[in-house]
Backbone and ligand atoms as CSV (ligand in chain L), in Angstrom:
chain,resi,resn,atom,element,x,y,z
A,1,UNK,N,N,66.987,99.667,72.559
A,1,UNK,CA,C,66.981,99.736,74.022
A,1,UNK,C,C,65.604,99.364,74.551
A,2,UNK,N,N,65.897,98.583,75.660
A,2,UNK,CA,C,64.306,98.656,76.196
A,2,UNK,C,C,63.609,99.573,76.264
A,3,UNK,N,N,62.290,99.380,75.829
A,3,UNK,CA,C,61.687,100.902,76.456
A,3,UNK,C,C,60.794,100.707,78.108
A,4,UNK,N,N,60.843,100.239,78.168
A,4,UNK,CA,C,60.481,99.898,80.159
A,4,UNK,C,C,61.476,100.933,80.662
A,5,UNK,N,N,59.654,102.213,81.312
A,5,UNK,CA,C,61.186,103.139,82.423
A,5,UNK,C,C,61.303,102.686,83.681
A,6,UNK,N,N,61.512,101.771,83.597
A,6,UNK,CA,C,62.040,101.258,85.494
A,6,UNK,C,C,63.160,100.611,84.984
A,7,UNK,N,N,62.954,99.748,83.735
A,7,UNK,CA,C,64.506,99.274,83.012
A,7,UNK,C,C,65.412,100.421,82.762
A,8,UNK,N,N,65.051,101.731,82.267
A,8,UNK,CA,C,65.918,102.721,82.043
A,8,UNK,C,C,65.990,103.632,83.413
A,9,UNK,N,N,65.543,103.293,84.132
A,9,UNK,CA,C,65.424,103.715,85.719
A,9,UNK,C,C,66.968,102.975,85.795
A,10,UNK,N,N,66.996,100.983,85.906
A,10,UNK,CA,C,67.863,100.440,86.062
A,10,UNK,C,C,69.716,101.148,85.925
A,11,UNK,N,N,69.306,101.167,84.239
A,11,UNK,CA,C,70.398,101.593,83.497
A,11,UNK,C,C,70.616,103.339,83.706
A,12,UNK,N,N,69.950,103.745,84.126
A,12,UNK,CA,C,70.759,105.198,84.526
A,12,UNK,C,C,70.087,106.012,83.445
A,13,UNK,N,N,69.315,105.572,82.300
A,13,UNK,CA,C,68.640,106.452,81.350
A,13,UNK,C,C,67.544,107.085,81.690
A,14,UNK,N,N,67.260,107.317,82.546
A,14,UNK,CA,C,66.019,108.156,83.095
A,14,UNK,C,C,66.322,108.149,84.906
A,15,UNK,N,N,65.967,109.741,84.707
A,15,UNK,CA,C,66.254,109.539,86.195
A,15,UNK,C,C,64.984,109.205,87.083
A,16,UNK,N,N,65.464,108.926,88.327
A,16,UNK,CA,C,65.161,108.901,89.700
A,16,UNK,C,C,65.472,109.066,91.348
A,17,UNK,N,N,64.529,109.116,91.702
A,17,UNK,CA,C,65.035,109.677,92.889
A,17,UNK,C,C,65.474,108.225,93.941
A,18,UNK,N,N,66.649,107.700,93.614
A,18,UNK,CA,C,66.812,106.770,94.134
A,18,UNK,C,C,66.864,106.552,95.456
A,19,UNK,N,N,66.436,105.612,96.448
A,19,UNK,CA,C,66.129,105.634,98.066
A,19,UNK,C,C,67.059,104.035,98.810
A,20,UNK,N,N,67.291,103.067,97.721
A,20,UNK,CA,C,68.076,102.076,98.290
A,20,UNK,C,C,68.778,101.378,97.033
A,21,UNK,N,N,69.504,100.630,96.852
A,21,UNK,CA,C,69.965,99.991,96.097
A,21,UNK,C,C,70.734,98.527,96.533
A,22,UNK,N,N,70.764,97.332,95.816
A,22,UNK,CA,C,71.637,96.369,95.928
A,22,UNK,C,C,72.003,95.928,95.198
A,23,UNK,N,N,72.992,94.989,94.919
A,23,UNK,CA,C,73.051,93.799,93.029
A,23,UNK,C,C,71.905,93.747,92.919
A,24,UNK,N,N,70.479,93.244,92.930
A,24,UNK,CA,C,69.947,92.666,92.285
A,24,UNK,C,C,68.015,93.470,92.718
A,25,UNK,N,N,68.662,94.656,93.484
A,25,UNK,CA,C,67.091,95.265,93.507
A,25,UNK,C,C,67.552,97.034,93.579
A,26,UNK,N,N,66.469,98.023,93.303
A,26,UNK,CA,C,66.465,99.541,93.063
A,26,UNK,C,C,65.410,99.623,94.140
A,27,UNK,N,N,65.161,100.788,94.654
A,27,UNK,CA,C,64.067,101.533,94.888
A,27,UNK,C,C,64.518,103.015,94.800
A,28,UNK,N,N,63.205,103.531,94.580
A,28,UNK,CA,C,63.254,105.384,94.219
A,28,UNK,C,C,61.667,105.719,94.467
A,29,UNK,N,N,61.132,107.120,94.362
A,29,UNK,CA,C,60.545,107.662,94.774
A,29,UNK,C,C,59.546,107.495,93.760
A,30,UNK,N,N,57.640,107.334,93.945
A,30,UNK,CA,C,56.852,107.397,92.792
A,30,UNK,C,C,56.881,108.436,92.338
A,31,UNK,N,N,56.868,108.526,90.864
A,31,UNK,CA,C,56.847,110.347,90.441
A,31,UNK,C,C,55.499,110.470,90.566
A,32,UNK,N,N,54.451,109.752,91.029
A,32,UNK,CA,C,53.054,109.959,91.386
A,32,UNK,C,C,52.635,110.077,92.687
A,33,UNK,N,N,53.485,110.350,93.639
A,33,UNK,CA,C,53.123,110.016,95.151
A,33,UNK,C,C,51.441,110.149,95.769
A,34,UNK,N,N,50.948,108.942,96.877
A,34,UNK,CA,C,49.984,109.005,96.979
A,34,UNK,C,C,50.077,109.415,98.201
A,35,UNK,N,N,51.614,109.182,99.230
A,35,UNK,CA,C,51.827,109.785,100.397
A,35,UNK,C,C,53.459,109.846,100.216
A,36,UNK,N,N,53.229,111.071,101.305
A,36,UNK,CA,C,54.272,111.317,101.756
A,36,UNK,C,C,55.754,110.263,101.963
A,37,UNK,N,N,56.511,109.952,101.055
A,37,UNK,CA,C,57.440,108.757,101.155
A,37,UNK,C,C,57.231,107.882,100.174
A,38,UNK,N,N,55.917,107.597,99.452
A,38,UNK,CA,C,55.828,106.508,98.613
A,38,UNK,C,C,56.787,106.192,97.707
A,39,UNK,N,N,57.247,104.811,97.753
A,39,UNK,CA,C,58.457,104.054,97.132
A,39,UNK,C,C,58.243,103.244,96.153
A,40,UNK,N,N,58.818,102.796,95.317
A,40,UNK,CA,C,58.720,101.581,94.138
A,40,UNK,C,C,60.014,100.872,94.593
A,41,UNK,N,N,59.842,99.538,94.517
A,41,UNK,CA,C,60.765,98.775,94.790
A,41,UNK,C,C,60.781,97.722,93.689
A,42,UNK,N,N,62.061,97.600,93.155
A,42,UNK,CA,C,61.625,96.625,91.567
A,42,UNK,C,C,62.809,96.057,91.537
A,43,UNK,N,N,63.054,94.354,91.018
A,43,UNK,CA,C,64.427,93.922,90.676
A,43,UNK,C,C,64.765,94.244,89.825
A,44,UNK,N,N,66.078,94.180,89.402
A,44,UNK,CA,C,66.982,95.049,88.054
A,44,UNK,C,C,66.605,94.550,87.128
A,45,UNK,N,N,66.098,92.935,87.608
A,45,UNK,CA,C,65.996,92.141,86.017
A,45,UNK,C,C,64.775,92.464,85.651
A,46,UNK,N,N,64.442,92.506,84.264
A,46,UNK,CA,C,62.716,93.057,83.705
A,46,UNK,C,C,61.911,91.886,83.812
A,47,UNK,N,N,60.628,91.794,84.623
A,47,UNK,CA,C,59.742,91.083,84.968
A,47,UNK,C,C,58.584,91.335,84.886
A,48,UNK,N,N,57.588,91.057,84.615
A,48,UNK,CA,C,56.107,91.388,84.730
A,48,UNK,C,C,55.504,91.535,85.607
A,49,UNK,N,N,55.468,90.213,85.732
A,49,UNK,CA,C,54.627,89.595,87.016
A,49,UNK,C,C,55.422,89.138,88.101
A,50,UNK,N,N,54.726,89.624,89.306
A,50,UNK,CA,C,55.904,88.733,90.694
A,50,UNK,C,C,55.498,87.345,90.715
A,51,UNK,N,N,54.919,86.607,89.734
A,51,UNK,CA,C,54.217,84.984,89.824
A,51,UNK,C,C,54.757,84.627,88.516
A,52,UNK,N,N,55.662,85.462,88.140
A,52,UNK,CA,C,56.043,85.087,86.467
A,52,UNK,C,C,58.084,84.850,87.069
A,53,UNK,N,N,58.460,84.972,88.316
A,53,UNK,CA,C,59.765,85.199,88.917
A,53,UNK,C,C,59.360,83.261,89.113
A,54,UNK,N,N,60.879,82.428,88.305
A,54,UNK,CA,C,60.977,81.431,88.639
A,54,UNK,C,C,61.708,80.968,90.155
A,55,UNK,N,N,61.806,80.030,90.866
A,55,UNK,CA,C,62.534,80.009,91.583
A,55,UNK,C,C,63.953,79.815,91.691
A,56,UNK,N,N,64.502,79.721,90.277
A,56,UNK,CA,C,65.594,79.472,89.863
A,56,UNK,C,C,66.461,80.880,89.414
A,57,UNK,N,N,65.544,81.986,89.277
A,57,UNK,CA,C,65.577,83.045,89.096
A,57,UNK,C,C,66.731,83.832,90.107
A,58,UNK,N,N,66.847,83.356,91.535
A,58,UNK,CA,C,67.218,84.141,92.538
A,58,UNK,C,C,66.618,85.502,92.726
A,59,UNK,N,N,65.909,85.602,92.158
A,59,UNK,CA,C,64.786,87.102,92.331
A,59,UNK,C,C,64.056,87.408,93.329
A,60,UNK,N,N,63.211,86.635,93.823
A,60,UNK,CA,C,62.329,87.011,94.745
A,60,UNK,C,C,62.559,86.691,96.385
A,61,UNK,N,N,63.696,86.088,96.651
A,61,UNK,CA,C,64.234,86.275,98.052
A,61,UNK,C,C,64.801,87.870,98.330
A,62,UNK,N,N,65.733,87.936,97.297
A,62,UNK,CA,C,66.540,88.908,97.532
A,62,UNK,C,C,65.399,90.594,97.208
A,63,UNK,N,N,64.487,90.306,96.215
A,63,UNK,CA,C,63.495,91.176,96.327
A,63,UNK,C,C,62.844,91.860,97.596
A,64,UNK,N,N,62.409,90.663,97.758
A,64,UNK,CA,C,61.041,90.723,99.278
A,64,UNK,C,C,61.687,91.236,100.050
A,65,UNK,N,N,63.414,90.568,100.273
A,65,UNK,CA,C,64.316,91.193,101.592
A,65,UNK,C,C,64.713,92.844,101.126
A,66,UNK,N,N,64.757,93.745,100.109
A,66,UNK,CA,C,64.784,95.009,99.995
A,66,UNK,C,C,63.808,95.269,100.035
A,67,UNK,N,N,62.604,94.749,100.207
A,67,UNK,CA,C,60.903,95.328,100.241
A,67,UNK,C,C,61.489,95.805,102.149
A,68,UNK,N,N,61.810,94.694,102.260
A,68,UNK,CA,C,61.806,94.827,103.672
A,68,UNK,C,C,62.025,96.082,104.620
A,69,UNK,N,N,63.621,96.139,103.653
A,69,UNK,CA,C,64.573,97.356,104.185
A,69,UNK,C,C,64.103,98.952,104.330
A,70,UNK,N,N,63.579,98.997,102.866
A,70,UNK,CA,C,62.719,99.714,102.293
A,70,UNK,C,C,61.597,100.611,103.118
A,71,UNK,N,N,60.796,99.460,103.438
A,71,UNK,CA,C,59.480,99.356,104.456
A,71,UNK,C,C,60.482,100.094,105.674
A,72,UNK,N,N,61.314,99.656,106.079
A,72,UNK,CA,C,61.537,99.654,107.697
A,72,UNK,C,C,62.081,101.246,107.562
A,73,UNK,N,N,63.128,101.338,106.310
A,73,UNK,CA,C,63.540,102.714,106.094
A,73,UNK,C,C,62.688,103.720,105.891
A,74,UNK,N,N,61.092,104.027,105.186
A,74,UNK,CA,C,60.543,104.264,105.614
A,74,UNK,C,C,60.211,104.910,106.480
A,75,UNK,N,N,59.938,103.417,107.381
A,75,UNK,CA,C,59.104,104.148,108.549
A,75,UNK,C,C,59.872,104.771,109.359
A,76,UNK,N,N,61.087,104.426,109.611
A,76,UNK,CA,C,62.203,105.242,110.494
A,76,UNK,C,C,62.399,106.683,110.016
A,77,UNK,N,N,62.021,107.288,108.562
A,77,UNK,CA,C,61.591,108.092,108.227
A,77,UNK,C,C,61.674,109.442,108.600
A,78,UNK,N,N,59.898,108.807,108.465
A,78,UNK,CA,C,58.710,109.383,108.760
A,78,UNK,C,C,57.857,109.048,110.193
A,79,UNK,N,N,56.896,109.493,110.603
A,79,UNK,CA,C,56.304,109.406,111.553
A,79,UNK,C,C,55.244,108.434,111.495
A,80,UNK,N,N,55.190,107.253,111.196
A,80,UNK,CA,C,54.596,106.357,110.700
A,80,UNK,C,C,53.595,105.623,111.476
A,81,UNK,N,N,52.303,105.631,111.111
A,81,UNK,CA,C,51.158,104.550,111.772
A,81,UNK,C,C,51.567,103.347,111.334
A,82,UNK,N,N,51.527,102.864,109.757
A,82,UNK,CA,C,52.078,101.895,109.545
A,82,UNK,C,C,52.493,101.996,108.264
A,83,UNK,N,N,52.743,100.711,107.798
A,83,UNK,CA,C,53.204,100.889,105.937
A,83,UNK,C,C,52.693,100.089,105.042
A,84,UNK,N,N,51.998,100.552,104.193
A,84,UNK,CA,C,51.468,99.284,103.356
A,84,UNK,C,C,52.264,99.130,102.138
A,85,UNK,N,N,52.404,97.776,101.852
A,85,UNK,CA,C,52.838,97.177,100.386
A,85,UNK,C,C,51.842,96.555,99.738
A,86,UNK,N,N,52.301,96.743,98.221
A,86,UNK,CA,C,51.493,95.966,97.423
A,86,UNK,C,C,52.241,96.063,96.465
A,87,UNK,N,N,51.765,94.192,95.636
A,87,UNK,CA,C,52.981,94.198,94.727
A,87,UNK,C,C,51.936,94.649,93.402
A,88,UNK,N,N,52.508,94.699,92.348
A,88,UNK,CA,C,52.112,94.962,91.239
A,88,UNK,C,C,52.845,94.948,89.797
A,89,UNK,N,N,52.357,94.820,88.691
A,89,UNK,CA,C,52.889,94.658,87.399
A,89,UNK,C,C,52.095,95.608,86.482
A,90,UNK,N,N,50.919,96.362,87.501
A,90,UNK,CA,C,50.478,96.975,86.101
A,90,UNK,C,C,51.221,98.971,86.350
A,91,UNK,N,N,50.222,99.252,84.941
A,91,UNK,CA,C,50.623,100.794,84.428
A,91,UNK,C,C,51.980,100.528,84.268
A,92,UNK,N,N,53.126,100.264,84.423
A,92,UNK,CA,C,54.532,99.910,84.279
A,92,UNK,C,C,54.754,98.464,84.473
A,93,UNK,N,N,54.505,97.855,83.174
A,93,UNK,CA,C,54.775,96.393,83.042
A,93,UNK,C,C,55.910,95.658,84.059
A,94,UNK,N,N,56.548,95.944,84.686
A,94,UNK,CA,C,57.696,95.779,85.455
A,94,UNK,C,C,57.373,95.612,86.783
A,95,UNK,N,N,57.495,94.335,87.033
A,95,UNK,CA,C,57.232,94.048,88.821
A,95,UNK,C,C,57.916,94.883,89.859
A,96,UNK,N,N,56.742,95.740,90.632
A,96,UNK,CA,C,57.034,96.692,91.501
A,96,UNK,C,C,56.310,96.452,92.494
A,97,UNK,N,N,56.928,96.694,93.881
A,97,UNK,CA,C,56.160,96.719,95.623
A,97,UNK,C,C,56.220,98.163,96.073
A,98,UNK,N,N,55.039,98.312,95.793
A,98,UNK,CA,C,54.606,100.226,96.268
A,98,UNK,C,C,54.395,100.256,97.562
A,99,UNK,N,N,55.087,100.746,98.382
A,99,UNK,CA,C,55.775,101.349,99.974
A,99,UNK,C,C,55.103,102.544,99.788
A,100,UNK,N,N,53.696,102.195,100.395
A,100,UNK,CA,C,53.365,103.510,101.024
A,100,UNK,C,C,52.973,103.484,102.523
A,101,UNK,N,N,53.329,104.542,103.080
A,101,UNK,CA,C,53.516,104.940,104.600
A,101,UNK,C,C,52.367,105.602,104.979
A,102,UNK,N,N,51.926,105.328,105.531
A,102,UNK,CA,C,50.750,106.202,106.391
A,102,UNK,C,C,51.107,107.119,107.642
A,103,UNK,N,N,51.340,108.231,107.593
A,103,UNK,CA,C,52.184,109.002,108.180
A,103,UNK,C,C,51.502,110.020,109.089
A,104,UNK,N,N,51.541,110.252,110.391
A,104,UNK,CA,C,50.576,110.283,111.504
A,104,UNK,C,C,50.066,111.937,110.859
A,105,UNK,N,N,48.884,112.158,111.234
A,105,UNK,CA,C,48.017,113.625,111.196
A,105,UNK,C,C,47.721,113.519,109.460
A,106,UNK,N,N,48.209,112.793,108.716
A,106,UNK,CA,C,48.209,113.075,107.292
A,106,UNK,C,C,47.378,111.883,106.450
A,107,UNK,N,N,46.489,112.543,105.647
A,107,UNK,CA,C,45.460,111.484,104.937
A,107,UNK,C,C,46.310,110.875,103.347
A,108,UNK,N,N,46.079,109.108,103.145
A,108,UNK,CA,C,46.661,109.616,102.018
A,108,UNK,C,C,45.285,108.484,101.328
A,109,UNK,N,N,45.129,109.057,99.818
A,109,UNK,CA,C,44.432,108.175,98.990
A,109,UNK,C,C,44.182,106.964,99.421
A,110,UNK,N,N,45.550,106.107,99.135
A,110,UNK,CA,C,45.130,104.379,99.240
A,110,UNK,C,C,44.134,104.105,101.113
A,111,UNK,N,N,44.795,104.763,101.666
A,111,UNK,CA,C,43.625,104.771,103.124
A,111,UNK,C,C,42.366,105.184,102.600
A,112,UNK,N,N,41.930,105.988,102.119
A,112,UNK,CA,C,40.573,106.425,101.935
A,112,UNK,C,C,39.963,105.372,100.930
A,113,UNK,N,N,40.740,104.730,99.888
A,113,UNK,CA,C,40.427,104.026,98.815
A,113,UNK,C,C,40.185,102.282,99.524
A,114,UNK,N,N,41.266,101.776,100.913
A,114,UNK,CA,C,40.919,100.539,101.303
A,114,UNK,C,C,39.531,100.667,102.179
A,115,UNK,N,N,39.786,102.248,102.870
A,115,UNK,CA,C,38.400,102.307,103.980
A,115,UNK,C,C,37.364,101.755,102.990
A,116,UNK,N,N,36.875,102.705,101.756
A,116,UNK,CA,C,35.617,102.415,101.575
A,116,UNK,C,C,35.625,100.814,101.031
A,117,UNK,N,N,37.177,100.143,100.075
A,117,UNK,CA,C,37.029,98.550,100.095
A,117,UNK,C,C,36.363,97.953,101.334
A,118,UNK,N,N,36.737,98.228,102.115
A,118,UNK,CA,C,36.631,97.281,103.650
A,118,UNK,C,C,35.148,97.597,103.638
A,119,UNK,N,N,34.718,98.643,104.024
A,119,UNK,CA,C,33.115,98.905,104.144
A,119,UNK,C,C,32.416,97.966,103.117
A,120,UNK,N,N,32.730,97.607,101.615
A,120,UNK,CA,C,32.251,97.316,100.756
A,120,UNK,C,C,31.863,95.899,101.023
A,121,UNK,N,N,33.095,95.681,101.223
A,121,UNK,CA,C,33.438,94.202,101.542
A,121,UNK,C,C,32.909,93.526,102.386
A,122,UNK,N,N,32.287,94.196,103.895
A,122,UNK,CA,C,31.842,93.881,105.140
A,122,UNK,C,C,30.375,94.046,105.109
A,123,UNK,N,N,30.267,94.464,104.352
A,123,UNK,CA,C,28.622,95.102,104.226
A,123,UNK,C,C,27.550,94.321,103.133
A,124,UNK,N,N,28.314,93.942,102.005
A,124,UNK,CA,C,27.608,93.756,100.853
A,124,UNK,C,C,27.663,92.163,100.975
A,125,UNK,N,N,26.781,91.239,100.327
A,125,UNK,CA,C,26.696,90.182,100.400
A,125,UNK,C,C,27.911,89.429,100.041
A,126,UNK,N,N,28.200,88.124,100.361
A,126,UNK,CA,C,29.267,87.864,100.529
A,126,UNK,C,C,29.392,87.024,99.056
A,127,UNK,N,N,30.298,87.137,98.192
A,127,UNK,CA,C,30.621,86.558,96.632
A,127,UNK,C,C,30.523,85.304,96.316
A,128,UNK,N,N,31.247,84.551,97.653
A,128,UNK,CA,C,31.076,83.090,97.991
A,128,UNK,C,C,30.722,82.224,98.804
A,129,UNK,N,N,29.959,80.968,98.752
A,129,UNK,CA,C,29.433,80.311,99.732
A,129,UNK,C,C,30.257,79.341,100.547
A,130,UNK,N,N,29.703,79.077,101.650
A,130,UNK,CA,C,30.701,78.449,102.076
A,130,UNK,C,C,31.355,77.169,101.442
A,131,UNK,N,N,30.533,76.171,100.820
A,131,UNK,CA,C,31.161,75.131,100.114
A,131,UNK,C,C,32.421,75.605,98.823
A,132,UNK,N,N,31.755,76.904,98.239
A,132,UNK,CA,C,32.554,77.527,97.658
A,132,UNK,C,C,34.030,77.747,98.550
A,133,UNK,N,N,33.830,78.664,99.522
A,133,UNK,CA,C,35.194,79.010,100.134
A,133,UNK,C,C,36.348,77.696,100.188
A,134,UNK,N,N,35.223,76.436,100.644
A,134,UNK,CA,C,36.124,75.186,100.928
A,134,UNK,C,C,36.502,74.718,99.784
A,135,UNK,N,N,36.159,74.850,98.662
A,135,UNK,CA,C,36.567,74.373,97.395
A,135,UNK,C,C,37.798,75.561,97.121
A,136,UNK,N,N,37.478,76.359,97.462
A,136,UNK,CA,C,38.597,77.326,96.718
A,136,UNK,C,C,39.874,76.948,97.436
A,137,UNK,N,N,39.817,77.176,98.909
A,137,UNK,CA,C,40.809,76.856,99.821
A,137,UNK,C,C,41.942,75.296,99.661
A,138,UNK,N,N,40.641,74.009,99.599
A,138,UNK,CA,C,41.568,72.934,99.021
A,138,UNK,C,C,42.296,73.279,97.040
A,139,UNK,N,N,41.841,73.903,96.487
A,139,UNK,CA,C,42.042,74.330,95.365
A,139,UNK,C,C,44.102,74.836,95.329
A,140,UNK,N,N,43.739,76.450,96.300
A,140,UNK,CA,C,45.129,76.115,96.636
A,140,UNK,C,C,46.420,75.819,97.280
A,141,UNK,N,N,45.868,74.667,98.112
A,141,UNK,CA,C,46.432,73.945,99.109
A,141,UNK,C,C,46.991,72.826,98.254
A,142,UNK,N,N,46.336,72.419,97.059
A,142,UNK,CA,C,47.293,71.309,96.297
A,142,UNK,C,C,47.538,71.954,94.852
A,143,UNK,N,N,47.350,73.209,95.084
A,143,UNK,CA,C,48.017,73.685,93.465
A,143,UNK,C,C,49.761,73.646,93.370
A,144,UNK,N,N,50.088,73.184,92.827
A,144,UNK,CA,C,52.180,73.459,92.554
A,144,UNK,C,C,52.225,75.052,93.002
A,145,UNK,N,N,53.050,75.162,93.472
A,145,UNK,CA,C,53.738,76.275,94.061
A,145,UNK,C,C,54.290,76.781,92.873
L,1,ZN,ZN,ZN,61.565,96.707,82.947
């Protein structure tokens, strides 16, 4: 059997606290919550990477559109400032979009963790120069999709 628990999430071998479902996507509750509501949203099929999903795949339309639902369910919720996503493949090899809600009067981690990014980011010298930026930018403007 696989051992991926979001694959045995899939298959019913481990539970979860499931929050949406369709053919071809899950979401359920992090057993790590960083706020109040935080979600995993993952397709059924086992994936790594969301850049490793071919387009032939049918995966990542129908994905993004339960990110969506997800997000909106959410916030209809809860009392919501707003909602952040982010996709990811790590700590659970399995491509997941973590739905977390920022939920009014209530602090959660990833806010305190982007504040001080942003400060970092705005403050400290900047990584790249501008000829740099323009090289990077035409870089992927003609890379294959
Ligand atoms: Zn998996």
């Amino acid at each position: 059997m696989n051992e991926c628990i979001f694959c045995q999430i899939v298959a019913g071998k481990a539970p979860g606290r499931k929050v949406y479902e369709d053919e071809h996507t899950l979401a359920f509750l992090d057993l790590y919550p960083i706020s109040r509501g935080h979600c995993l949203v993952i397709p059924k099929k086992h994936v790594r990477w969301f850049t490793d999903i071919e387009p032939s795949d049918n995966i990542a339309g129908p994905f993004l559109r339960a990110c969506y639902i997800v997000a909106r369910k959410v916030k209809h919720a809860f009392d919501c400032e707003y909602v952040t996503m982010l996709i990811r493949g790590t700590r659970v090899p399995h491509v997941h979009m973590l739905i977390i809600p920022t939920i009014k009067g209530e602090e959660n981690l990833l806010d305190r963790t982007l504040n001080l990014h942003h400060f970092c980011q705005t403050h400290l010298k900047p990584q790249f120069s501008e000829t740099e930026l323009d090289a990077i930018a035409e870089k992927i403007r003609t890379a294959a999709p």
